[in-house]
Residue, then its C-alpha position, 0 to 999 in steps of 0.5 A: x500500500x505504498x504510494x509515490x510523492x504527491x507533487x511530480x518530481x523530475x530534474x533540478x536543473x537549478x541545484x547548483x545555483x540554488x546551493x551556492x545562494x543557499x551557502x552564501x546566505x548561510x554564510x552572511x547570516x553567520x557572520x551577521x549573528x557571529x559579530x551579535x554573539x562577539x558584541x555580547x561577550x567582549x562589549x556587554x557594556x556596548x549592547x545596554x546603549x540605547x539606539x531605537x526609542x528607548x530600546x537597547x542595542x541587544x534588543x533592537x540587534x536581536x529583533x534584527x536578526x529575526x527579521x533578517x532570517x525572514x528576509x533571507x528566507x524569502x530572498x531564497x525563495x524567491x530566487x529558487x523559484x527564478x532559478x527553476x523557471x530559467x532553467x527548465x524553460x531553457x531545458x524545453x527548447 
């Protein structure tokens, strides 16, 4: 009673390029969060200043990086799906 996958699968013309966006992404997000985390640790003093309405910097950096995440998850998308449609209309002709 086994069954196949719901969706069509065929070939991923665009995984190369989806990859490398991903690892890109993944890597400004680390660098983003990884000078969040040596802020915190080496100039504590640096994240109570004050920056946005009355809000601190620890505060207004990590709401920051939760709305980059966002971001960057839709800039994936986005261009994953760019990418496919490219590539498989290419593969059409």
């Amino acid at each position: 009673m086994l069954h196949g996958p719901a969706a069509k699968l065929g070939v991923d013309y665009a995984s190369k390029q989806k990859t490398r966006l991903g690892i890109i992404l993944f890597f400004v997000y680390a660098i983003v969060y990884g000078t969040f985390v040596v802020i915190g640790v080496n100039f504590s003093d640096t994240m109570a200043i004050k920056v946005i309405a009355g809000l601190n910097l620890a505060v207004v950096y990590g709401m920051g990086l939760i709305i980059l995440a966002a971001v960057m998850g839709y800039v994936y998308n986005h261009f994953c799906t760019y990418l496919e449609d490219k590539m498989e209309k290419e593969a059409e002709k």
